[in-house]
DRENTORKOL-3810 file (N, C-alpha, C; in nm, 4 decimals):
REM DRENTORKOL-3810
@n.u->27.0591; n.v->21.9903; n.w->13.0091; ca.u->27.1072; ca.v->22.1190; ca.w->12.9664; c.u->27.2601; c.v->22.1221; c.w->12.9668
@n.u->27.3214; n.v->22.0853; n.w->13.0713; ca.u->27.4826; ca.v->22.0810; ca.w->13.1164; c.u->27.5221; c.v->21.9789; c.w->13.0102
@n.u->27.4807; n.v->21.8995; n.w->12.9906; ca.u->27.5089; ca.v->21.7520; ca.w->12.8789; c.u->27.5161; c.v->21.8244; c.w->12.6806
@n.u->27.3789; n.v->21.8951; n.w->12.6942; ca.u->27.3839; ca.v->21.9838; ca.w->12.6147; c.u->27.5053; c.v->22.0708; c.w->12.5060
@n.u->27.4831; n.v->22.1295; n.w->12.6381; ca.u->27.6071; ca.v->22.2482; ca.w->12.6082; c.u->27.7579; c.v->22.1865; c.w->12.6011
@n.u->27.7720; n.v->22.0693; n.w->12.6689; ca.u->27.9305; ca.v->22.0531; ca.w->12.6720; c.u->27.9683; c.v->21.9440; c.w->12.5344
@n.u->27.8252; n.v->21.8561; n.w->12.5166; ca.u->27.8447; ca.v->21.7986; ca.w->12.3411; c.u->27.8281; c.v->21.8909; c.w->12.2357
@n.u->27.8055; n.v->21.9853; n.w->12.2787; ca.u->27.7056; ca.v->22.1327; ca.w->12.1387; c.u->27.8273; c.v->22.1616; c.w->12.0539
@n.u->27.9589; n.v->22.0691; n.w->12.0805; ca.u->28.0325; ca.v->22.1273; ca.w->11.9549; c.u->28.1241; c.v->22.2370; c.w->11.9688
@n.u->28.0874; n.v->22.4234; n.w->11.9972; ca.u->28.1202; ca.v->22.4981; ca.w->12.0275; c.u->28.1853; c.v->22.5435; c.w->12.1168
@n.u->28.2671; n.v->22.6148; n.w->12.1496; ca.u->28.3569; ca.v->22.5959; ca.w->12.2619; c.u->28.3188; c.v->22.6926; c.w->12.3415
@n.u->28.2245; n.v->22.7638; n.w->12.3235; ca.u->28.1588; ca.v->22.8162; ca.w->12.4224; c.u->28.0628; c.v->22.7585; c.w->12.5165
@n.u->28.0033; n.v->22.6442; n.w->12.3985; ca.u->27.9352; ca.v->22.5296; ca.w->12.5274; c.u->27.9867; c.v->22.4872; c.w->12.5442
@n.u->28.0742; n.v->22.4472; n.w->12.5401; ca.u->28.1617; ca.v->22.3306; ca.w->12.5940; c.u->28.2329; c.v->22.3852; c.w->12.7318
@n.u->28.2840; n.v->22.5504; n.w->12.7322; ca.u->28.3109; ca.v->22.5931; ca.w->12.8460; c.u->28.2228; c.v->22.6381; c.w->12.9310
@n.u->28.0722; n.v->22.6461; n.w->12.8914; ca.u->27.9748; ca.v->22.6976; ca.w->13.0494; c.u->27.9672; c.v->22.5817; c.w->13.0570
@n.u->27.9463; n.v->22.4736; n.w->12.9884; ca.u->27.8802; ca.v->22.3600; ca.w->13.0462; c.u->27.9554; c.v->22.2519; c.w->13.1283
@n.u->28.0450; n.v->22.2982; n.w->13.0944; ca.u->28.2306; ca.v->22.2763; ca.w->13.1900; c.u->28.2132; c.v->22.3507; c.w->13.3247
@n.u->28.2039; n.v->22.4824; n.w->13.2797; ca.u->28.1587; ca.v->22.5730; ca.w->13.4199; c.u->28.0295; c.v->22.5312; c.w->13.5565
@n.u->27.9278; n.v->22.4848; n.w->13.4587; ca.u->27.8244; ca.v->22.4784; ca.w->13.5217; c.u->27.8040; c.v->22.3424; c.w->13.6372
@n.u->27.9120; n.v->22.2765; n.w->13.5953; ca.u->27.9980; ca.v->22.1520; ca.w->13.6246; c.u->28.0561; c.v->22.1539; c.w->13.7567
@n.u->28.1780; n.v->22.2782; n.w->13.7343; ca.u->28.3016; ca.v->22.2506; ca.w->13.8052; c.u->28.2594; c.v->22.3889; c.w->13.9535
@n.u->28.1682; n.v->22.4800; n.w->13.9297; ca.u->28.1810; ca.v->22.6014; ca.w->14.0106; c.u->28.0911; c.v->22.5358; c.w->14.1167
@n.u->27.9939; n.v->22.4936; n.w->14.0824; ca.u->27.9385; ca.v->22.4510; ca.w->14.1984; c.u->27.9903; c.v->22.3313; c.w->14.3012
@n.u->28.0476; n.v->22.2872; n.w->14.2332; ca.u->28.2033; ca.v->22.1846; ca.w->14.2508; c.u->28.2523; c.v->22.2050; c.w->14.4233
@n.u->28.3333; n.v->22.3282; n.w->14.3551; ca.u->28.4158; ca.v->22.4361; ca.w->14.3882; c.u->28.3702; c.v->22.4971; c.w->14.5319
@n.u->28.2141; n.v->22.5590; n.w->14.4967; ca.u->28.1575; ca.v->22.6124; ca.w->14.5857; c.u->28.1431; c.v->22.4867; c.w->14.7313
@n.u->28.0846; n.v->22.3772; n.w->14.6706; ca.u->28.1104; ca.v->22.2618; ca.w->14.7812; c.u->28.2203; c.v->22.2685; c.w->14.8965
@n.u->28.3333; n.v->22.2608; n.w->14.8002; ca.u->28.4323; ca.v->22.2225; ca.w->14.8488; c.u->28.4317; c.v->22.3217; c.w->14.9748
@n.u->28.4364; n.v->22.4611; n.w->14.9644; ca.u->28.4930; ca.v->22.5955; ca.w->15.0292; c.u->28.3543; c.v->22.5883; c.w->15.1191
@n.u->28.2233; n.v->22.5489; n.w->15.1094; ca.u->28.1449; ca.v->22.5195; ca.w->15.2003; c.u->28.1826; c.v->22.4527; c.w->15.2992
@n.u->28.2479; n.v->22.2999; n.w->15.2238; ca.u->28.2726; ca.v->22.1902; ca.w->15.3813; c.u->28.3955; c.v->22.2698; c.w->15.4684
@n.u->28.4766; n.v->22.3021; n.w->15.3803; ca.u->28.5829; ca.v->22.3640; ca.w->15.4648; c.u->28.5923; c.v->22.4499; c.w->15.6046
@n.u->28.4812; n.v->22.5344; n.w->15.5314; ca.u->28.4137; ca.v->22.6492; ca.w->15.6076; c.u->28.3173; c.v->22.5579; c.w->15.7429
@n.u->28.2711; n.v->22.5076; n.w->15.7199; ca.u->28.1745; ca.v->22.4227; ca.w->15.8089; c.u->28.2810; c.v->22.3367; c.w->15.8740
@n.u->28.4002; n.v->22.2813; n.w->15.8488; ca.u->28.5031; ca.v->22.1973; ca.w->15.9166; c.u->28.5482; c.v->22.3009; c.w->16.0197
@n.u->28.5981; n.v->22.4177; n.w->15.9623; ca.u->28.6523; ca.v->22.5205; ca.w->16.0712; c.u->28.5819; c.v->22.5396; c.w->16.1840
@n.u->28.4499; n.v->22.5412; n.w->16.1588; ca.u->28.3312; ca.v->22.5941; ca.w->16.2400; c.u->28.3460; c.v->22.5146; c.w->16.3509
@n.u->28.3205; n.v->22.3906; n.w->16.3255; ca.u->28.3123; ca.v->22.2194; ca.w->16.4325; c.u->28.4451; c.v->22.2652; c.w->16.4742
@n.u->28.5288; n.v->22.2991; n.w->16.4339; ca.u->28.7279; ca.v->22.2708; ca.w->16.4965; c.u->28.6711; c.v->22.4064; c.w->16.5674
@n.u->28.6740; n.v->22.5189; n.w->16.5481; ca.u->28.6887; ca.v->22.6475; ca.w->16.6732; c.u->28.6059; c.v->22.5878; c.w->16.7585
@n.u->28.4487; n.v->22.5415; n.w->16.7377; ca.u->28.3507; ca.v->22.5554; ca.w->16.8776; c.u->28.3901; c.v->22.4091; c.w->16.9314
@n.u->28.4738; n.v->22.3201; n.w->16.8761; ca.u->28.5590; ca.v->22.2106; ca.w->17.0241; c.u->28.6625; c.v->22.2833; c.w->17.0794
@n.u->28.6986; n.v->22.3291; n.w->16.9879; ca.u->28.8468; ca.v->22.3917; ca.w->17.0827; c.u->28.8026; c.v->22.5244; c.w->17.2033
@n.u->28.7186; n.v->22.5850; n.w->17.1461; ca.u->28.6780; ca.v->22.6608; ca.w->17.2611; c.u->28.5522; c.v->22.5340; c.w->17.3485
@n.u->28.4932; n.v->22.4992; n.w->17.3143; ca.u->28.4545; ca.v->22.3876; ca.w->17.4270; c.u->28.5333; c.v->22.3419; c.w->17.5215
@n.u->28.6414; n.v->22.3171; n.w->17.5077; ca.u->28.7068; ca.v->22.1999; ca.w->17.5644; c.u->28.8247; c.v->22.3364; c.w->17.6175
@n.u->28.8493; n.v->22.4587; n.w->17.6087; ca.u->28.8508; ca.v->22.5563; ca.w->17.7357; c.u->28.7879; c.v->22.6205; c.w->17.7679
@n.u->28.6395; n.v->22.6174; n.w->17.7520; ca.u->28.5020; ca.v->22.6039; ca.w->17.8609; c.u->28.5150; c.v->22.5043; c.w->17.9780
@n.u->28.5755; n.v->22.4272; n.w->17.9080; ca.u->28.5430; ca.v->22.2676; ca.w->18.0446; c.u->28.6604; c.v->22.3277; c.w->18.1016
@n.u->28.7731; n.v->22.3488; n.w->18.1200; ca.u->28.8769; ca.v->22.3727; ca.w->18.1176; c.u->28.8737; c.v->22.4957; c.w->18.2213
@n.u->28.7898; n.v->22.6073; n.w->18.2450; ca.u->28.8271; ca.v->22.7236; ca.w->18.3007; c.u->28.8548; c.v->22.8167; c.w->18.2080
@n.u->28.9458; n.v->22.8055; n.w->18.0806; ca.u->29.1059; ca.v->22.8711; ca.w->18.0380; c.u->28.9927; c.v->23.0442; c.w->17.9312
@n.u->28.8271; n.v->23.0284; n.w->17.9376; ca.u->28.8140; ca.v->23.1060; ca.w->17.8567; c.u->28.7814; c.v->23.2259; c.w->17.9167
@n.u->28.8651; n.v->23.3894; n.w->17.8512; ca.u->28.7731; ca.v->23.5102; ca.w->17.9196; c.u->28.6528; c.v->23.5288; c.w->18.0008
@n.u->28.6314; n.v->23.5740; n.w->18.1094; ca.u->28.4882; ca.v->23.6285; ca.w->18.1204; c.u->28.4183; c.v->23.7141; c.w->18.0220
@n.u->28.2938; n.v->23.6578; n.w->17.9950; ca.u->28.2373; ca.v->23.7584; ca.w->17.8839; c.u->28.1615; c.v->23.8930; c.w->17.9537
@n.u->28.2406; n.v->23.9527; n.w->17.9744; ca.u->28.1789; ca.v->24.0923; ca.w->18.0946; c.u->28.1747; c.v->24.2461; c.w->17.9947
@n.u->28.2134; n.v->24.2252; n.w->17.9000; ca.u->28.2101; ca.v->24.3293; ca.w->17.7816; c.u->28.1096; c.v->24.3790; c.w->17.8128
@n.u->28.0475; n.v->24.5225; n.w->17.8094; ca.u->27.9228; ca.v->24.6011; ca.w->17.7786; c.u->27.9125; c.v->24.5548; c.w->17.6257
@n.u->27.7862; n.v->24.5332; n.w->17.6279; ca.u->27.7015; ca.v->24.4748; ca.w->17.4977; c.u->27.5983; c.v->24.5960; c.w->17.4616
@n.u->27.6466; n.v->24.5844; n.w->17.3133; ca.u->27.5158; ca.v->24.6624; ca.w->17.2246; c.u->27.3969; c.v->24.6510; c.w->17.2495
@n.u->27.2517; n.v->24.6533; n.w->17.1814; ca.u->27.1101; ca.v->24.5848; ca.w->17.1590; c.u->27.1188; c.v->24.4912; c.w->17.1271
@n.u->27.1982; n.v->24.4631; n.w->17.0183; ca.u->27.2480; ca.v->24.3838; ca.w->16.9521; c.u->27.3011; c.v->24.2399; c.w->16.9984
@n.u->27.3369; n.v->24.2742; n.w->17.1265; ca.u->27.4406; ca.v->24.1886; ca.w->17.2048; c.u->27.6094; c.v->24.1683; c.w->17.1638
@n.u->27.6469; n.v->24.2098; n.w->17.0879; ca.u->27.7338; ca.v->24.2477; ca.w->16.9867; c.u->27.8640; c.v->24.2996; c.w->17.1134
@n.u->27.9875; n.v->24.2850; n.w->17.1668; ca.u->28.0069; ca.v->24.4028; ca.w->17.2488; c.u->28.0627; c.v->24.4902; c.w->17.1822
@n.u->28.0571; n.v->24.6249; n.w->17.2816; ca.u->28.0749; ca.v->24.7790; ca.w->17.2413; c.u->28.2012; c.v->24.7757; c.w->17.1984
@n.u->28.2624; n.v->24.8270; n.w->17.0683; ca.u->28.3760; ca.v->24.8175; ca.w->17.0133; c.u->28.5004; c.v->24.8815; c.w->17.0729
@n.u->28.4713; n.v->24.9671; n.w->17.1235; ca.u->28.5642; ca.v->25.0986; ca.w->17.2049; c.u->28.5976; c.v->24.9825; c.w->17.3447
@n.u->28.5255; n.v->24.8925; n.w->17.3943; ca.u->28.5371; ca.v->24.8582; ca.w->17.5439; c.u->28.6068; c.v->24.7389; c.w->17.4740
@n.u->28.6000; n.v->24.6374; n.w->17.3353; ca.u->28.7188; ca.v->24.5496; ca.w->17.3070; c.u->28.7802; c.v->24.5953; c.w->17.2717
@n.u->28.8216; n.v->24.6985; n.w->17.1735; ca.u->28.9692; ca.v->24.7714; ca.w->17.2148; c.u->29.0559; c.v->24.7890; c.w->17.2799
@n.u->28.9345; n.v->24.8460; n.w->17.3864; ca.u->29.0036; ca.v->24.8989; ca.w->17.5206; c.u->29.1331; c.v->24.7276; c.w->17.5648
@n.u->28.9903; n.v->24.6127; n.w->17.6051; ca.u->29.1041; ca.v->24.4763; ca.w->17.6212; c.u->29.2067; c.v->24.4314; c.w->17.5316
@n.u->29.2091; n.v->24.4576; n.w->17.4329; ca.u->29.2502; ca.v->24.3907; ca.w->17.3140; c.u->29.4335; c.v->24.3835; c.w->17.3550
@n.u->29.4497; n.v->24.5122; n.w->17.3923; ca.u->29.6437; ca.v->24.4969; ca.w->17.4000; c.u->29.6404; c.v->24.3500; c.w->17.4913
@n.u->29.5918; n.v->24.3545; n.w->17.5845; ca.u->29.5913; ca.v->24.2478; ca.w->17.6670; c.u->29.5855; c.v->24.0953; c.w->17.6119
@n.u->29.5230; n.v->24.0387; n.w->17.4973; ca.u->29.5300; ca.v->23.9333; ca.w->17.4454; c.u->29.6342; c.v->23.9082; c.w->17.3631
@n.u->29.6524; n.v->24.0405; n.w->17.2638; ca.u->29.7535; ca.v->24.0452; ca.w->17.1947; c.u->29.9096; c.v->23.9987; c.w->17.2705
@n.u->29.9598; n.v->24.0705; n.w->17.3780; ca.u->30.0591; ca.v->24.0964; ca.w->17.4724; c.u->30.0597; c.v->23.8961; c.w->17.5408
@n.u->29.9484; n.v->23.8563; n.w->17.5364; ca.u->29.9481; ca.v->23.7089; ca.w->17.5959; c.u->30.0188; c.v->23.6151; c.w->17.4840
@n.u->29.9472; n.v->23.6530; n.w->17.3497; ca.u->30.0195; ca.v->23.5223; ca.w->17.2426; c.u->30.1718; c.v->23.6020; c.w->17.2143
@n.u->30.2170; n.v->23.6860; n.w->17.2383; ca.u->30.3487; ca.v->23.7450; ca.w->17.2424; c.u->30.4362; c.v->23.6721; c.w->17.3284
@n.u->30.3631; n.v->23.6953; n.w->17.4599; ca.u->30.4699; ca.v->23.5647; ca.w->17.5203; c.u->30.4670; c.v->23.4717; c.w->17.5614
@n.u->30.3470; n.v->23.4396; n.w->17.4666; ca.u->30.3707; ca.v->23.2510; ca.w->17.4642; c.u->30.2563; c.v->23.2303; c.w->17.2774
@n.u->30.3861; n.v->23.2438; n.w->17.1783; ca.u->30.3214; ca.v->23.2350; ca.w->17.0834; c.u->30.3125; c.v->23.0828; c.w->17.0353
@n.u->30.3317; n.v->22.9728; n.w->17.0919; ca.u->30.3009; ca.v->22.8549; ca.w->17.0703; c.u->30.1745; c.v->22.8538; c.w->17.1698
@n.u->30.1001; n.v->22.9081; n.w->17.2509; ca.u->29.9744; ca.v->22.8152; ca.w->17.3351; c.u->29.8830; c.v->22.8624; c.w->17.2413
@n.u->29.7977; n.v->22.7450; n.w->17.2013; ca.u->29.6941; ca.v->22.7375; ca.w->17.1051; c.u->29.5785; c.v->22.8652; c.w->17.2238
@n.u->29.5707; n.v->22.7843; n.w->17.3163; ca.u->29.4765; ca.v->22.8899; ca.w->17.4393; c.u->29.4913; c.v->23.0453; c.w->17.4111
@n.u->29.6410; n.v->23.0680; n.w->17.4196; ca.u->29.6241; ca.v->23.2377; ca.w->17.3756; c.u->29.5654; c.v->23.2759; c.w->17.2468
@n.u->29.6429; n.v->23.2202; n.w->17.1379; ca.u->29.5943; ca.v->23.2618; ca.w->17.0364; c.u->29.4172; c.v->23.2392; c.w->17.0056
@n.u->29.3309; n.v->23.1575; n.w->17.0868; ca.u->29.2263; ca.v->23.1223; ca.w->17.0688; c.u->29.1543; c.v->23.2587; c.w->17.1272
@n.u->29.1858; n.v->23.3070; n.w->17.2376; ca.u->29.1521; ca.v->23.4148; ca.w->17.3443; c.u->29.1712; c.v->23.5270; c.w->17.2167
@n.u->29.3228; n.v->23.5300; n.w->17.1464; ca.u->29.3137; ca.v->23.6571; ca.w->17.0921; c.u->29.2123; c.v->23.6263; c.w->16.9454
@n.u->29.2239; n.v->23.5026; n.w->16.9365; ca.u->29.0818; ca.v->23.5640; ca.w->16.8097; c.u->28.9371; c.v->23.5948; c.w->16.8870
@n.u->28.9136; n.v->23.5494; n.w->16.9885; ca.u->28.7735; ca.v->23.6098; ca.w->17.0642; c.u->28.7944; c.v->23.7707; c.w->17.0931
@n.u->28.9238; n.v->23.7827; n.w->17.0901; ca.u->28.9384; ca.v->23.9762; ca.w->17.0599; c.u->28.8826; c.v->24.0216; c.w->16.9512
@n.u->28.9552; n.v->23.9555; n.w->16.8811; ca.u->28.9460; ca.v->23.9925; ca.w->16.7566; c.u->28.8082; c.v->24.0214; c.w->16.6653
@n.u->28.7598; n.v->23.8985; n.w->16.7290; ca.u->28.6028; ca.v->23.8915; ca.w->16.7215; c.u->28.5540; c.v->24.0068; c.w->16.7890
@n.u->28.5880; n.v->24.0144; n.w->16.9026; ca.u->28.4616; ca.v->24.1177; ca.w->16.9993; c.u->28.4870; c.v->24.2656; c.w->16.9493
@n.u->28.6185; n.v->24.3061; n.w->16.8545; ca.u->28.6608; ca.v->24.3928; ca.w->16.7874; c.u->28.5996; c.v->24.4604; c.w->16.6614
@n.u->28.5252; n.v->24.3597; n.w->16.5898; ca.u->28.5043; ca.v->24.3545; ca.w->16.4752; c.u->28.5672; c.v->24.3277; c.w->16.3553
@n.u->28.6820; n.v->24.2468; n.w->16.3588; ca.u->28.7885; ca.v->24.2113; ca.w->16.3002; c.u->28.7672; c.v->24.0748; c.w->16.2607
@n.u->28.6642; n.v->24.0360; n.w->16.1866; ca.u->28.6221; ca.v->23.9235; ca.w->16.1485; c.u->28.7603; c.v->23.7957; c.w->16.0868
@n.u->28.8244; n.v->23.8857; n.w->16.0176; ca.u->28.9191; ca.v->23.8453; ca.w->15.8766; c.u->29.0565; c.v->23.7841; c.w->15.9852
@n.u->29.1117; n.v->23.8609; n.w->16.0735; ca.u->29.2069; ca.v->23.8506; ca.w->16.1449; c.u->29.1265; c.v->23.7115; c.w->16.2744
@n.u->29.0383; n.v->23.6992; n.w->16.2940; ca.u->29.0188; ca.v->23.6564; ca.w->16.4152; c.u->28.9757; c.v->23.5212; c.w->16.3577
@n.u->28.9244; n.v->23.4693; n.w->16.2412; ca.u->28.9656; ca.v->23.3588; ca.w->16.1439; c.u->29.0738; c.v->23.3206; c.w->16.1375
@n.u->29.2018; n.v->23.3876; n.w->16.1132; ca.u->29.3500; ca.v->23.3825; ca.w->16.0938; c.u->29.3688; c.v->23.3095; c.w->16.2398
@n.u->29.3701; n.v->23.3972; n.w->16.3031; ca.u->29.4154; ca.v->23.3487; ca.w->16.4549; c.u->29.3349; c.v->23.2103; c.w->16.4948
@n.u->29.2279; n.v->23.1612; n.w->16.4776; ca.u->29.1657; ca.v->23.0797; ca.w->16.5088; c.u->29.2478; c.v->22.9351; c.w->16.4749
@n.u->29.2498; n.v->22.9912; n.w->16.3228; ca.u->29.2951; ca.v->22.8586; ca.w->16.2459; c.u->29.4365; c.v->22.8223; c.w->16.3374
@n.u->29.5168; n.v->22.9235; n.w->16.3927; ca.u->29.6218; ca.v->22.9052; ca.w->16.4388; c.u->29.6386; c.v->22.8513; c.w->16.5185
@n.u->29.5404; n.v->22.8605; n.w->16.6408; ca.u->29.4873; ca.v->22.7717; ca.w->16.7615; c.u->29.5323; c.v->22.6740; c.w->16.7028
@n.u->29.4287; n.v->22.6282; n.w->16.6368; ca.u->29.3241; ca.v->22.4928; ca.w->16.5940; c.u->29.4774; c.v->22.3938; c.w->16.5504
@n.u->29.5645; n.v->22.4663; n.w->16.4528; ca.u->29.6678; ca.v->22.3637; ca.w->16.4365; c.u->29.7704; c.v->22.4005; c.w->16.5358
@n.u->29.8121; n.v->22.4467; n.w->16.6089; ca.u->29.8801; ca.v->22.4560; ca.w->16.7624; c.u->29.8190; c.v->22.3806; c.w->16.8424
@n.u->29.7003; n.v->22.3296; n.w->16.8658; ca.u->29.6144; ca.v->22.2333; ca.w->16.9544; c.u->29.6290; c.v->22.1107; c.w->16.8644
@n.u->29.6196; n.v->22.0805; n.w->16.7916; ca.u->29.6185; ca.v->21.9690; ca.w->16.7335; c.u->29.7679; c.v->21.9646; c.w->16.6726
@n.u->29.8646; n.v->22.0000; n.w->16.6745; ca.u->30.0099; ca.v->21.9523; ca.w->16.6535; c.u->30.0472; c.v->21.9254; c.w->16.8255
@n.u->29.9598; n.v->21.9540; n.w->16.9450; ca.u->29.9839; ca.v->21.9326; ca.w->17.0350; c.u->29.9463; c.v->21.7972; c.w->17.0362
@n.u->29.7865; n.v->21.7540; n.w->17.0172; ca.u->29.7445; ca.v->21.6700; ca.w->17.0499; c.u->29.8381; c.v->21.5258; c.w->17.0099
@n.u->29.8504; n.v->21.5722; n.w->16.8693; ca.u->29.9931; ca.v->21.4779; ca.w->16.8090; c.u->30.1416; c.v->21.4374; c.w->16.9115
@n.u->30.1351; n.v->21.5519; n.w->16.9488; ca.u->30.2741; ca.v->21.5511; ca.w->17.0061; c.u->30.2344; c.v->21.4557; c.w->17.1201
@n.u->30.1560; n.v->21.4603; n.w->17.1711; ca.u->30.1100; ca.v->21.3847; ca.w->17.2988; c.u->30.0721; c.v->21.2490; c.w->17.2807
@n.u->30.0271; n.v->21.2157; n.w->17.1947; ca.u->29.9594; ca.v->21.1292; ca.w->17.1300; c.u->30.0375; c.v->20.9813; c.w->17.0581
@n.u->30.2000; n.v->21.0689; n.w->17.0794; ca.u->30.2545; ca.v->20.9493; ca.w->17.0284; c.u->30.3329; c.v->20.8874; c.w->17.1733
END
């Protein structure tokens, strides 16, 4: 069908069948990525599990298990106020995306993660040589 459309001459097949090609492509790509991040946050929070360095999870929890949004709020200045003064430790910023998370702030607590992740690993570098 894809073979089809992209010899059919027309440049309309020629562009789904181009499409039909390249999006799922595409979609791959932003899959592994997504799945790379995943493996990089749950070592980096692993490895301050082993470590001691992570919150107690003492939040009041939904049904859901979810915690109560008003009670991460309530902590939240507190994580924030940590990568403030020390905005190079991958550790804080890791803590403040688990705010961020327990917040409901999905979008921001991605951001922060990623930030860890290359603050821990420009560390590991640094050490490494």
């Amino acid at each position: 069908m894809v073979w089809g459309l992209v010899t059919s001459g027309t440049a309309i097949g020629v562009i789904m069948g181009a499409a039909l090609v390249v999006f799922p492509l595409v979609g791959v790509v932003f899959i592994a990525k997504d799945i790379r991040f995943a493996a990089q946050g749950d070592a980096l929070l692993a490895k301050m599990a082993d470590a001691g360095e992570l919150p107690a999870d003492d939040l009041p929890k939904r049904p859901s298990g979810r915690p109560e949004r008003e009670a991460a709020d309530d902590e939240f200045p507190r994580w924030k106020a940590e990568v403030e003064s020390n905005p190079d430790d991958y550790r804080a910023w890791a803590r403040l995306a688990l705010a961020y998370r327990a917040s409901g702030d999905t979008p921001r607590a991605r951001k922060a993660m990623r930030h860890a992740i290359e603050l821990d690993a420009a560390a590991s570098n640094t050490q490494g040589r």
